[in-house]
PDB file of N, CA, C and O in Angstrom:
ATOM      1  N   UNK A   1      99.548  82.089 111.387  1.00  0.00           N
ATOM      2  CA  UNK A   1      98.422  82.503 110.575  1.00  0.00           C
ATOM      3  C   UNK A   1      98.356  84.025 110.620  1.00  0.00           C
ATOM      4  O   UNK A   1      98.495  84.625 111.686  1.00  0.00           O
ATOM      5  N   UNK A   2      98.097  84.788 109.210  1.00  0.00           N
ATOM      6  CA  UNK A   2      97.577  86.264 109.526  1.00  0.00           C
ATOM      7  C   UNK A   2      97.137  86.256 108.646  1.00  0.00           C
ATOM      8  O   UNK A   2      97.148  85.259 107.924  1.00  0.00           O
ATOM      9  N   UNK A   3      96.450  87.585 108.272  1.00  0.00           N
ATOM     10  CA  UNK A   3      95.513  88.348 107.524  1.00  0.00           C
ATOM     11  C   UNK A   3      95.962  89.257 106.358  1.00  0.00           C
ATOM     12  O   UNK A   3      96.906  90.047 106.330  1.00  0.00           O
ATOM     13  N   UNK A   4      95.201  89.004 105.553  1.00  0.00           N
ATOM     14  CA  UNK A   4      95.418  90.416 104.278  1.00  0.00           C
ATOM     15  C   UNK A   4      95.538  91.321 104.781  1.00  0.00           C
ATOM     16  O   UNK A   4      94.710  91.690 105.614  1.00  0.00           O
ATOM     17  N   UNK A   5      96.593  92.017 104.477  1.00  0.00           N
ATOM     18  CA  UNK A   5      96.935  93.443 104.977  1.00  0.00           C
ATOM     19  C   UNK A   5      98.030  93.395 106.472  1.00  0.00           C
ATOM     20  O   UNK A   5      98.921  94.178 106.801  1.00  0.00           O
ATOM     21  N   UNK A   6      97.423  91.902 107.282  1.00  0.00           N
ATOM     22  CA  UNK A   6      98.621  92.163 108.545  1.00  0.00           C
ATOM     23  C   UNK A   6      99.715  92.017 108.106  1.00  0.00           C
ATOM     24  O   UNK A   6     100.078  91.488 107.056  1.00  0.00           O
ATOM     25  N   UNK A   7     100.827  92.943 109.680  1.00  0.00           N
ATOM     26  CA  UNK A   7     102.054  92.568 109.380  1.00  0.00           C
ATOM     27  C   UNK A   7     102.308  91.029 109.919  1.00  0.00           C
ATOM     28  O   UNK A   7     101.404  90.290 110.310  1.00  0.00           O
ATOM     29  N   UNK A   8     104.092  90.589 109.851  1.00  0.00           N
ATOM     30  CA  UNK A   8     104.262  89.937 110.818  1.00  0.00           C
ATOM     31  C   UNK A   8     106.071  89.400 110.985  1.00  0.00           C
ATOM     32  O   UNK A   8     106.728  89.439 109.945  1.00  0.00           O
ATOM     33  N   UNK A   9     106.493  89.120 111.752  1.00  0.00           N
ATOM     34  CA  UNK A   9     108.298  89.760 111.407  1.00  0.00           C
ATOM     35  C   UNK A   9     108.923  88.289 112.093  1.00  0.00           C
ATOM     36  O   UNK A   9     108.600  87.817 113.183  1.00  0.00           O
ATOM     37  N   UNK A  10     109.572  87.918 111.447  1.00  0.00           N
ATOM     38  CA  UNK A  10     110.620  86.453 111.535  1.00  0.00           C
ATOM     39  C   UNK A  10     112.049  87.140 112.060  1.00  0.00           C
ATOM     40  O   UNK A  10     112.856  87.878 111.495  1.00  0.00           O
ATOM     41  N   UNK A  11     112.001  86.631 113.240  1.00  0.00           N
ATOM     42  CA  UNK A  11     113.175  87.127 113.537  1.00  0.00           C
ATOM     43  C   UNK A  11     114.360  85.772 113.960  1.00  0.00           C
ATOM     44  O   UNK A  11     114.153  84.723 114.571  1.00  0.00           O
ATOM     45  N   UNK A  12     115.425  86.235 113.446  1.00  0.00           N
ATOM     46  CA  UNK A  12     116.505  84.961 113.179  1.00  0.00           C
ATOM     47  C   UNK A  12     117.430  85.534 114.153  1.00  0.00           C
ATOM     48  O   UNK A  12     117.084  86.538 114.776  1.00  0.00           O
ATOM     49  N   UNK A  13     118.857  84.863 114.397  1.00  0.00           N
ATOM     50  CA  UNK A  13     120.138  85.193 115.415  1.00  0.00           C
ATOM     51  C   UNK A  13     121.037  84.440 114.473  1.00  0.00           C
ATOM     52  O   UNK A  13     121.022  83.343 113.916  1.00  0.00           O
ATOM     53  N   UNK A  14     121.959  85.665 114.538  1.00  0.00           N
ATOM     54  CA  UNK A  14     122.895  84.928 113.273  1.00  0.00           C
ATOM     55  C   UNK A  14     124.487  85.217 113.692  1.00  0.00           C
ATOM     56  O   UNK A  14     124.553  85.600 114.860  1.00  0.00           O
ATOM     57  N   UNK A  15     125.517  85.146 113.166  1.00  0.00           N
ATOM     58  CA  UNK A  15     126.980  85.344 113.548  1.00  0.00           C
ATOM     59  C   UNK A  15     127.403  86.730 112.806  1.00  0.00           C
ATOM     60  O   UNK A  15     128.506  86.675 112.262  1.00  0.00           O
ATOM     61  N   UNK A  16     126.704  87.965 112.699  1.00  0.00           N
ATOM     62  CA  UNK A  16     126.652  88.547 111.690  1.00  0.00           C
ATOM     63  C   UNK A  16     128.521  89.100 111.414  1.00  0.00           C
ATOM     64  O   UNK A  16     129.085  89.461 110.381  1.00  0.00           O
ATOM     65  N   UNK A  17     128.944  88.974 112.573  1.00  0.00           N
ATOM     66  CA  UNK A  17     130.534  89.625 112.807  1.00  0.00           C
ATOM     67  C   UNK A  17     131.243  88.483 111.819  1.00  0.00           C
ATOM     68  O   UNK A  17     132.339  88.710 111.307  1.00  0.00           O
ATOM     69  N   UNK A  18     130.667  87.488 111.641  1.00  0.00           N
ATOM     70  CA  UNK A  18     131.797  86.700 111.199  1.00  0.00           C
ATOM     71  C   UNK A  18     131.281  86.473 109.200  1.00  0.00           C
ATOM     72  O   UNK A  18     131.910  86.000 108.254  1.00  0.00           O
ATOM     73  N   UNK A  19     130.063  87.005 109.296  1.00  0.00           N
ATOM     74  CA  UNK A  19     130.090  87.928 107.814  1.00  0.00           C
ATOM     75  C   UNK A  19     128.437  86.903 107.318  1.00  0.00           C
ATOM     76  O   UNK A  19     127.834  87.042 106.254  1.00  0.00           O
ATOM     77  N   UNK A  20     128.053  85.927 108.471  1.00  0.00           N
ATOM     78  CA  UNK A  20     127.362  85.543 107.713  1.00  0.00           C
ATOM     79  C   UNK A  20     125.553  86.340 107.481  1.00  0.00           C
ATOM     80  O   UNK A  20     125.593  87.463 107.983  1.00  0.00           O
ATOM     81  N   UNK A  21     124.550  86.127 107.067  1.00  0.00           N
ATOM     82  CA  UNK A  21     123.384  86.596 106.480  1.00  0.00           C
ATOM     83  C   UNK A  21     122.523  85.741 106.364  1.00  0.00           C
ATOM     84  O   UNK A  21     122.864  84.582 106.126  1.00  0.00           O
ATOM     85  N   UNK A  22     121.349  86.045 106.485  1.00  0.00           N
ATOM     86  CA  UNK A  22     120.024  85.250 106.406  1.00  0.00           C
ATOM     87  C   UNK A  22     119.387  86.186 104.953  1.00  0.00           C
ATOM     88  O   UNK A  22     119.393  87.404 104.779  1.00  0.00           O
ATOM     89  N   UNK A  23     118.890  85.128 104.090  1.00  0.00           N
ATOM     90  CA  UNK A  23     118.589  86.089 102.869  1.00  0.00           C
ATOM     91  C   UNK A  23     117.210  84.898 102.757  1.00  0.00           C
ATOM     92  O   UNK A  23     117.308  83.705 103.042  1.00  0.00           O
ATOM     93  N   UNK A  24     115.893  85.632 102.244  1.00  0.00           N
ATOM     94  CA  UNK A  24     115.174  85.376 101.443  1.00  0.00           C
ATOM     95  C   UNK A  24     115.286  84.072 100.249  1.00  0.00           C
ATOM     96  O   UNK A  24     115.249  84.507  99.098  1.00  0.00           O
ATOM     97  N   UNK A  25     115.393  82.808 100.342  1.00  0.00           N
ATOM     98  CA  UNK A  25     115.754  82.356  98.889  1.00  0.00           C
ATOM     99  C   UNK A  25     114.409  82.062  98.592  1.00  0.00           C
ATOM    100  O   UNK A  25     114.338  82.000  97.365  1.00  0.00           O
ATOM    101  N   UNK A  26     112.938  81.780  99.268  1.00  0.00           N
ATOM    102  CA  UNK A  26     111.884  81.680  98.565  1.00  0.00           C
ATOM    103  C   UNK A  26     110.464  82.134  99.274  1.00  0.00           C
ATOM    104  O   UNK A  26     109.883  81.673 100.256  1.00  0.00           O
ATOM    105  N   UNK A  27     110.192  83.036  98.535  1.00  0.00           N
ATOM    106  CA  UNK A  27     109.394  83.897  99.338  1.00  0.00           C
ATOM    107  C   UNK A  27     108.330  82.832  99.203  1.00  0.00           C
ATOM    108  O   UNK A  27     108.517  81.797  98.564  1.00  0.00           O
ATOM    109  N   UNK A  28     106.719  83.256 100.105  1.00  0.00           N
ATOM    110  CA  UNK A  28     105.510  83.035 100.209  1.00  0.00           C
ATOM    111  C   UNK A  28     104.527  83.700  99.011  1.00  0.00           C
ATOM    112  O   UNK A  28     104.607  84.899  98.745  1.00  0.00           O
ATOM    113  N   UNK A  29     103.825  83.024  98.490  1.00  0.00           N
ATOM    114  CA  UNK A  29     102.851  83.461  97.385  1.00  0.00           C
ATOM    115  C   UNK A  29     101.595  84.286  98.111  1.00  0.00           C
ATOM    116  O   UNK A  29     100.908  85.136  97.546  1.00  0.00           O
ATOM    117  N   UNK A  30     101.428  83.759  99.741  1.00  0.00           N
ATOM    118  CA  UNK A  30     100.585  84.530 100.327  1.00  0.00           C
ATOM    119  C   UNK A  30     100.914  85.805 100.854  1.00  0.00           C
ATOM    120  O   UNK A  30      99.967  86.576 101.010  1.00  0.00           O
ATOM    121  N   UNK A  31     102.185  86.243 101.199  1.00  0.00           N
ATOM    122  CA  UNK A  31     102.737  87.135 101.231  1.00  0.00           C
ATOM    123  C   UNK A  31     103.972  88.139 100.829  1.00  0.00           C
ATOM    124  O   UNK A  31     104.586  87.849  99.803  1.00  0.00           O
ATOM    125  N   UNK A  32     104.319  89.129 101.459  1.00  0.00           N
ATOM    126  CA  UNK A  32     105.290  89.879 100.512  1.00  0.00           C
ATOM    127  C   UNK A  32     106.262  90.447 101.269  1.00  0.00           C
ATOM    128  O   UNK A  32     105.790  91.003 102.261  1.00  0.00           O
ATOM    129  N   UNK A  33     107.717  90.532 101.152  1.00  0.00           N
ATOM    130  CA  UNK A  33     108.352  91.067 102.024  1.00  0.00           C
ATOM    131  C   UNK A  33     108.122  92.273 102.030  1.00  0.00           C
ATOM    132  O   UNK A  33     107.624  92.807 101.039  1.00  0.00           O
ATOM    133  N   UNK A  34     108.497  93.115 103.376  1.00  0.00           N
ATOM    134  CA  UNK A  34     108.213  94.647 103.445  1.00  0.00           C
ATOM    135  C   UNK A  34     109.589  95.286 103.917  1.00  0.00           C
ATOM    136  O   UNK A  34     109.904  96.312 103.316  1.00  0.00           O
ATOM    137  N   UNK A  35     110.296  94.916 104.722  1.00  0.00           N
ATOM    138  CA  UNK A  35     111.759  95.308 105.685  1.00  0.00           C
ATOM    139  C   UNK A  35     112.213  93.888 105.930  1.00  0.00           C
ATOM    140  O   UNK A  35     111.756  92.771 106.173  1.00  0.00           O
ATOM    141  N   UNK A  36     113.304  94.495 105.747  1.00  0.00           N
ATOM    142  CA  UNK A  36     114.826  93.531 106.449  1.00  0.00           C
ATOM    143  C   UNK A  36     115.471  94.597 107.295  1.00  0.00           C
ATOM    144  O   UNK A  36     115.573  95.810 107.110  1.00  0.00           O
ATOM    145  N   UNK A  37     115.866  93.838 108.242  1.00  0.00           N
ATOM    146  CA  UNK A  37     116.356  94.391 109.360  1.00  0.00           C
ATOM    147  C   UNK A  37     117.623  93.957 110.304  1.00  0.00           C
ATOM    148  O   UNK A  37     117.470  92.833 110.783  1.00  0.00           O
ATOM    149  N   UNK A  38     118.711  94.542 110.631  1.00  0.00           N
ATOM    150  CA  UNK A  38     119.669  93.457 111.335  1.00  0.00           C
ATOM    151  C   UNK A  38     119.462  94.811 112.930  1.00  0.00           C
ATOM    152  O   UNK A  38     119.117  95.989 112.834  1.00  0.00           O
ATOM    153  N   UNK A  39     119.686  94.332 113.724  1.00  0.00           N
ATOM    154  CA  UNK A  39     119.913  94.822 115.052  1.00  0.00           C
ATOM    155  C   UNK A  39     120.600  93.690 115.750  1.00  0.00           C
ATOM    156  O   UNK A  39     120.657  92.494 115.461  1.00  0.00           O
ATOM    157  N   UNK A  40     121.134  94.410 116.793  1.00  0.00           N
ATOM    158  CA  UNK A  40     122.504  93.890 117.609  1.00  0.00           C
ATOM    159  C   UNK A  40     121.866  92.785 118.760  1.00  0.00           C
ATOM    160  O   UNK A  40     120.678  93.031 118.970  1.00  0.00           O
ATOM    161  N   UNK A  41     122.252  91.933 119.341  1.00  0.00           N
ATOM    162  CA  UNK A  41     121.772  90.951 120.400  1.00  0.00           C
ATOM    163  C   UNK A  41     122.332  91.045 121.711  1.00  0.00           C
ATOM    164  O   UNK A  41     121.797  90.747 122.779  1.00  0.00           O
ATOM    165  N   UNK A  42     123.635  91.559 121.466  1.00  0.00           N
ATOM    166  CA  UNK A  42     123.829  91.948 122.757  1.00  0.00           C
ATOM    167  C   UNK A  42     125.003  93.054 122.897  1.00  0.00           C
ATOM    168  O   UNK A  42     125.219  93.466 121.757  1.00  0.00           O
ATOM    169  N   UNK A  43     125.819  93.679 123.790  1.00  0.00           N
ATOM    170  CA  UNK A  43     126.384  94.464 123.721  1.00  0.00           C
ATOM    171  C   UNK A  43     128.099  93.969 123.815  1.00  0.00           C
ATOM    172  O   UNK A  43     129.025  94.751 123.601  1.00  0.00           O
ATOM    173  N   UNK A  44     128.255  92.653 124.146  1.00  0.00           N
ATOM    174  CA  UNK A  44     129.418  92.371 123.729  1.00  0.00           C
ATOM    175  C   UNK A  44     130.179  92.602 122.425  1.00  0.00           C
ATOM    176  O   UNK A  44     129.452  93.081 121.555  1.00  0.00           O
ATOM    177  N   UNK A  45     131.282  92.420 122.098  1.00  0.00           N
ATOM    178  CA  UNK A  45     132.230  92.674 120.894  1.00  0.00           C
ATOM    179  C   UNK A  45     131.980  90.865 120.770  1.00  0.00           C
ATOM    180  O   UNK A  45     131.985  89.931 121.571  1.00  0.00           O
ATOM    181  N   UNK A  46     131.759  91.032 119.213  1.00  0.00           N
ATOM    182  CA  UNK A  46     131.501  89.464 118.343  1.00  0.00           C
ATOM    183  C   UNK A  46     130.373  88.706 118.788  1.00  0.00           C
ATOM    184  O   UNK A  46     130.286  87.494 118.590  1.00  0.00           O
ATOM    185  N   UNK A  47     129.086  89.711 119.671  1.00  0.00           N
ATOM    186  CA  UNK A  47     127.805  88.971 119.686  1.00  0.00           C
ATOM    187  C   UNK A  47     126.986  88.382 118.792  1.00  0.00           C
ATOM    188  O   UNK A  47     127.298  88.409 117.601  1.00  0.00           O
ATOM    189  N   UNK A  48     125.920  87.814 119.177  1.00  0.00           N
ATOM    190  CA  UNK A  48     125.356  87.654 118.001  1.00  0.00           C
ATOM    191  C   UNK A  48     124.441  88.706 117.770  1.00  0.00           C
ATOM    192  O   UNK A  48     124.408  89.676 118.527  1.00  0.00           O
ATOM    193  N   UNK A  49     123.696  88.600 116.792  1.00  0.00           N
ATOM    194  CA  UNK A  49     122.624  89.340 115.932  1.00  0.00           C
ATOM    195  C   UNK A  49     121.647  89.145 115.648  1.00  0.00           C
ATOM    196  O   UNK A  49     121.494  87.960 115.350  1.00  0.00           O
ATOM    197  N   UNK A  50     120.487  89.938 115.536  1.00  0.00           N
ATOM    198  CA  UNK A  50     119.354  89.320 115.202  1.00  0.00           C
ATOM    199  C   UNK A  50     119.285  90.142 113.646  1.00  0.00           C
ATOM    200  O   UNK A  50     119.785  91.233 113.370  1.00  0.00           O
ATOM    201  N   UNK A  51     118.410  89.131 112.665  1.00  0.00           N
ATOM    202  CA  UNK A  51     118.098  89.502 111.422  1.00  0.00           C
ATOM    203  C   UNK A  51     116.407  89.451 111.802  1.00  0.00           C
ATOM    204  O   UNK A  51     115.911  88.588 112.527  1.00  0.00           O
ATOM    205  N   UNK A  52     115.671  90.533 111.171  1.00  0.00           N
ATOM    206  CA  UNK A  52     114.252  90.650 111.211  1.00  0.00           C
ATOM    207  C   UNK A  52     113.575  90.780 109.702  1.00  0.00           C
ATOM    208  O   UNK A  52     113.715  91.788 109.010  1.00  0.00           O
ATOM    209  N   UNK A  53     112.929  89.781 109.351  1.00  0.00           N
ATOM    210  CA  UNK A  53     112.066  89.733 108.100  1.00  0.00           C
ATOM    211  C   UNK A  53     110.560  90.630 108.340  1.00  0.00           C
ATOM    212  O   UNK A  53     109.670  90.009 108.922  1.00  0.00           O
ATOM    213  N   UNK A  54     110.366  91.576 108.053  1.00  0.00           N
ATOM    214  CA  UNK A  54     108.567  91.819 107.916  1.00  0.00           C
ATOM    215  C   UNK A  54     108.293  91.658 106.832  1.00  0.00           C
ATOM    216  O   UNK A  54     108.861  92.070 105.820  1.00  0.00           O
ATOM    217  N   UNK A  55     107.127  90.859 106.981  1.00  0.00           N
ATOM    218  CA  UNK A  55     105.973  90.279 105.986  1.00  0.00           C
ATOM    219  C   UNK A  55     105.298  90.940 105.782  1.00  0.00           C
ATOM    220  O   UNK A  55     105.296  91.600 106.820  1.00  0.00           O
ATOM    221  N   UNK A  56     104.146  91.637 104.757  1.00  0.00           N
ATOM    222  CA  UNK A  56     102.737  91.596 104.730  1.00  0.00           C
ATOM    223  C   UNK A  56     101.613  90.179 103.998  1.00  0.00           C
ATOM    224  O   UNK A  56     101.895  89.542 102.983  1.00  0.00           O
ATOM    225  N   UNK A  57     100.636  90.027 104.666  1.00  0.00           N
ATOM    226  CA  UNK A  57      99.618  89.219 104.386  1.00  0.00           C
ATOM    227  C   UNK A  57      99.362  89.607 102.897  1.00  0.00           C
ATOM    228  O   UNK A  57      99.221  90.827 102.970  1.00  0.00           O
ATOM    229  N   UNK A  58      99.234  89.284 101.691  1.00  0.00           N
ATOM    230  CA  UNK A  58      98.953  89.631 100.327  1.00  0.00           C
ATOM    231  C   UNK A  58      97.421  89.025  99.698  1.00  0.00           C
ATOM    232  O   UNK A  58      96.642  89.610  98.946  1.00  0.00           O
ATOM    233  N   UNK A  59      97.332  87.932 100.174  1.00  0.00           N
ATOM    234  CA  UNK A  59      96.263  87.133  99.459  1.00  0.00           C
ATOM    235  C   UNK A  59      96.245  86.060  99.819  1.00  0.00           C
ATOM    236  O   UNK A  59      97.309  85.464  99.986  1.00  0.00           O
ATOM    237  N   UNK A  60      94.758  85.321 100.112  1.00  0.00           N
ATOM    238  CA  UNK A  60      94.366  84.440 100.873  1.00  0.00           C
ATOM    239  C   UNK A  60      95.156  82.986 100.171  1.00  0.00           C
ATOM    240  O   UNK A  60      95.442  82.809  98.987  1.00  0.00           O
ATOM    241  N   UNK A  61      95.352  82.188 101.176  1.00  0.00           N
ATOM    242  CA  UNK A  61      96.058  80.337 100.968  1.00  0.00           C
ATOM    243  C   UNK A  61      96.972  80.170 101.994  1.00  0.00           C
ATOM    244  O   UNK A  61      96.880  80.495 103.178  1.00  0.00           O
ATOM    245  N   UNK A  62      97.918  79.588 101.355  1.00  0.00           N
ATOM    246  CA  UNK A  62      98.895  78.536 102.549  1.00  0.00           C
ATOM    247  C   UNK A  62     100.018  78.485 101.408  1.00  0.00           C
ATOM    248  O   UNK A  62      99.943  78.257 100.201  1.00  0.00           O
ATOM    249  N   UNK A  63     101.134  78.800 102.293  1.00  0.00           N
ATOM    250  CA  UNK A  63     102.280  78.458 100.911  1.00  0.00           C
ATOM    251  C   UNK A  63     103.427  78.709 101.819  1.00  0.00           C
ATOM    252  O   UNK A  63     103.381  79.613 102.654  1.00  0.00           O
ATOM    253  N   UNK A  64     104.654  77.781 101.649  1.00  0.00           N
ATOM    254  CA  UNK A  64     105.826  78.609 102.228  1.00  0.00           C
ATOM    255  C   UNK A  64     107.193  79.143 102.051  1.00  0.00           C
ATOM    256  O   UNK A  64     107.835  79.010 101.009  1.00  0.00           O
ATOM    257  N   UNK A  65     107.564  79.683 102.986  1.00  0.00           N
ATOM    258  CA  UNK A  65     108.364  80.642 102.916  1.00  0.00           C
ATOM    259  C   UNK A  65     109.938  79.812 103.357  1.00  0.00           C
ATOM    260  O   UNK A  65     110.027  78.983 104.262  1.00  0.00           O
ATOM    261  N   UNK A  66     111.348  80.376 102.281  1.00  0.00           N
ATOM    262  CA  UNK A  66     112.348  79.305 103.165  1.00  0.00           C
ATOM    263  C   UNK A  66     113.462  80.445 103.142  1.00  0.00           C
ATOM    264  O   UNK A  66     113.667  81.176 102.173  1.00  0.00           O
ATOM    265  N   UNK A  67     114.151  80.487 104.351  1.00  0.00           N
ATOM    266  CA  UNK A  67     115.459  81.407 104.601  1.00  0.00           C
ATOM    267  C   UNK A  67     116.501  80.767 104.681  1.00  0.00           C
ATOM    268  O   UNK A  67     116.653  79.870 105.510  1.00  0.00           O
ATOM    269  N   UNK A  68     117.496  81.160 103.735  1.00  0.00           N
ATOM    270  CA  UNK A  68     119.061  80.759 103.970  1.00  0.00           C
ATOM    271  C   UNK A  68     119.955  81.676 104.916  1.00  0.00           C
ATOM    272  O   UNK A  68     119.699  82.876 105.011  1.00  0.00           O
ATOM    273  N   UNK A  69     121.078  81.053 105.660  1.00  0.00           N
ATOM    274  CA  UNK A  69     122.089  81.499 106.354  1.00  0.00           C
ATOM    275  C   UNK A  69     123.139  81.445 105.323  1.00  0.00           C
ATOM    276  O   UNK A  69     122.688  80.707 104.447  1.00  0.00           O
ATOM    277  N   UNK A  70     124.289  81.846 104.990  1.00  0.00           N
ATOM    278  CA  UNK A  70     125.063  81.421 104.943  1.00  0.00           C
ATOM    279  C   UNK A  70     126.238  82.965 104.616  1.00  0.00           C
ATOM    280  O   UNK A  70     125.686  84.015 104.947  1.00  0.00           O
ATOM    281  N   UNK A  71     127.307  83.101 104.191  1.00  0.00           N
ATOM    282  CA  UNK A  71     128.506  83.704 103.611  1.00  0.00           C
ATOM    283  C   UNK A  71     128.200  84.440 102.188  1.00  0.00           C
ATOM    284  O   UNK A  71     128.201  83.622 101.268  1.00  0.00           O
ATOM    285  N   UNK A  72     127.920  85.883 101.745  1.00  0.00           N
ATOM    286  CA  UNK A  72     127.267  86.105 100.463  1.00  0.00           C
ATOM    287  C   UNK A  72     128.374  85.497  99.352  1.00  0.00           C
ATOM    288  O   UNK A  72     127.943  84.823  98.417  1.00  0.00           O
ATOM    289  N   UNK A  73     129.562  85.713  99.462  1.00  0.00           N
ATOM    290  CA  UNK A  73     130.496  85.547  99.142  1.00  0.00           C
ATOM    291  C   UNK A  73     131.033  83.604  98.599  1.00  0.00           C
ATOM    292  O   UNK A  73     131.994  83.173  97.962  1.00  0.00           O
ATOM    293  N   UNK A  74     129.765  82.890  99.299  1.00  0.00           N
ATOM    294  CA  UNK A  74     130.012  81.617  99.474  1.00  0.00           C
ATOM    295  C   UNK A  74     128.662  80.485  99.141  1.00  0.00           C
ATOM    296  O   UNK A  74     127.588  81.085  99.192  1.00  0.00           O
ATOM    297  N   UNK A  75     128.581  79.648  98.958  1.00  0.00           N
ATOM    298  CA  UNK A  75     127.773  79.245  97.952  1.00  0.00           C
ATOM    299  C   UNK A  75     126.970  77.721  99.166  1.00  0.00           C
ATOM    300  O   UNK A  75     126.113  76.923  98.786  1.00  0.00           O
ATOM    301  N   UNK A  76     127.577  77.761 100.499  1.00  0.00           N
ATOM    302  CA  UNK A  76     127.111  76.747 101.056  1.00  0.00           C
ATOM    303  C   UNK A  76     126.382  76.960 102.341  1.00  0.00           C
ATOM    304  O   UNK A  76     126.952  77.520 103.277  1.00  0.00           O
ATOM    305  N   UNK A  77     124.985  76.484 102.447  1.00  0.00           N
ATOM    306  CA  UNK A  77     124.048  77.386 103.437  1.00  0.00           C
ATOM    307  C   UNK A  77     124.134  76.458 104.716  1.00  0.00           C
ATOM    308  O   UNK A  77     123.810  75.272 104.674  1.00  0.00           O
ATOM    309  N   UNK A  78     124.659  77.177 106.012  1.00  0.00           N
ATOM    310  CA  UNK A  78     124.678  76.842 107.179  1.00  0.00           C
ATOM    311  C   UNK A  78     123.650  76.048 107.801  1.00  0.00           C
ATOM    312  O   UNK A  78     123.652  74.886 108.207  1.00  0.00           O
ATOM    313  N   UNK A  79     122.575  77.148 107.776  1.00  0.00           N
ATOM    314  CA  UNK A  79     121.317  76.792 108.327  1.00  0.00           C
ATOM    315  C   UNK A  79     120.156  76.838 106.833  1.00  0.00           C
ATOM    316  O   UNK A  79     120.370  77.170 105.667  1.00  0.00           O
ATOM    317  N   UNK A  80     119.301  76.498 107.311  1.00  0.00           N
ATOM    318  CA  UNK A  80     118.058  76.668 106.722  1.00  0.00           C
ATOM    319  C   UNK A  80     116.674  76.623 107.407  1.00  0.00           C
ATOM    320  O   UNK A  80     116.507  75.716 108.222  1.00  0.00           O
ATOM    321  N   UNK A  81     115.414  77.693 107.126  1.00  0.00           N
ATOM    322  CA  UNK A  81     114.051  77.430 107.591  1.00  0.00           C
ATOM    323  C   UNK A  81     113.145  77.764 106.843  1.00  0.00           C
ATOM    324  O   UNK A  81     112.980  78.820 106.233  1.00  0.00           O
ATOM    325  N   UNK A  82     112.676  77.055 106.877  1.00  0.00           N
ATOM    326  CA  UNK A  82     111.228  76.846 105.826  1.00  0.00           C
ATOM    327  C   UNK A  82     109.546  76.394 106.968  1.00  0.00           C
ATOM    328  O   UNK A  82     109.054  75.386 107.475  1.00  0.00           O
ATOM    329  N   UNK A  83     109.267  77.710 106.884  1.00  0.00           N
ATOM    330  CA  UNK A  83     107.909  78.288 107.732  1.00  0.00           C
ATOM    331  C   UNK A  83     106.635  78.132 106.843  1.00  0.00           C
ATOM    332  O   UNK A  83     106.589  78.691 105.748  1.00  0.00           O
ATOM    333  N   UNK A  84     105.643  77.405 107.292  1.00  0.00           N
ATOM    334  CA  UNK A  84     104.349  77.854 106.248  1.00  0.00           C
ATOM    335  C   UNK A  84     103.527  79.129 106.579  1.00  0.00           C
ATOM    336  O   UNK A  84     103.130  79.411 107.710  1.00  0.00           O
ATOM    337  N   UNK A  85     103.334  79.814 105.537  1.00  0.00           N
ATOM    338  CA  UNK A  85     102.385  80.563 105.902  1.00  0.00           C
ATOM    339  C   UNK A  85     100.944  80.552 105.421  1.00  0.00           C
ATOM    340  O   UNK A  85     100.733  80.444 104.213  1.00  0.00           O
ATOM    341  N   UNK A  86     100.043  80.645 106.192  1.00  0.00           N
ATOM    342  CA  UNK A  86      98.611  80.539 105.683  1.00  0.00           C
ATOM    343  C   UNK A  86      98.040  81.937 106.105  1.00  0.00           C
ATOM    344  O   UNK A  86      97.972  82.356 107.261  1.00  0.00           O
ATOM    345  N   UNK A  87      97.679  82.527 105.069  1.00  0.00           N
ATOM    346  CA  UNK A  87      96.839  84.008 105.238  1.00  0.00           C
ATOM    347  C   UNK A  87      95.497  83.470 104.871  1.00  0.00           C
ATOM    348  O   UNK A  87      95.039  82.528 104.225  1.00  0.00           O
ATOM    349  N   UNK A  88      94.891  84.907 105.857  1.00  0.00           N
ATOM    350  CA  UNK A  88      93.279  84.635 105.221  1.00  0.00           C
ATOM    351  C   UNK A  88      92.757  85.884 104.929  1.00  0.00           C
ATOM    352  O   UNK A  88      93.336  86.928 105.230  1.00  0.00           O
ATOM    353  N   UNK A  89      91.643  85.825 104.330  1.00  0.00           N
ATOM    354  CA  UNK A  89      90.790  87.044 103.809  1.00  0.00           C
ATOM    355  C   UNK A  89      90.918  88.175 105.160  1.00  0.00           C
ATOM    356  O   UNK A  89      90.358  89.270 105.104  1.00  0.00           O
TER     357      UNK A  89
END
């Protein structure tokens, strides 16, 4: 749950070395993306990765939000998550 105007940041772990991506395929009507973000997970060679979504709160309801994994290059999604979000006034 957050608020008009809060932030709030989805953070994923992905294979990023091996090319794949977490992308946006359906945003929230209650909110709006603000940053995408990739940073490293660990300091090994071929770690994984974290991908970071920030949100802002836009307008009050409940609606949700769904992220694909997969290869940009490639048309078949690994993973998938689909989060509700409910903002309020």
């Amino acid at each position: 749950m957050t608020r008009i105007g809060d932030r709030f940041v989805v953070e994923l772990r992905l294979h990023a070395t091996a090319g794949y991506a977490w992308e946006l395929t359906k945003p929230p009507s209650t909110a709006r993306l603000d940053d995408a973000r990739l940073r490293p997970a660990g300091a090994a060679l071929g770690s994984l990765a974290v991908q970071e979504f920030e949100f802002v709160g836009t307008g009050p309801g409940e609606d949700t939000l769904v992220l694909s994994c997969k290869r940009p290059w490639e048309t078949t999604v690994i993973k998938q998550l689909q989060m509700k979000v409910v903002t309020e006034p």
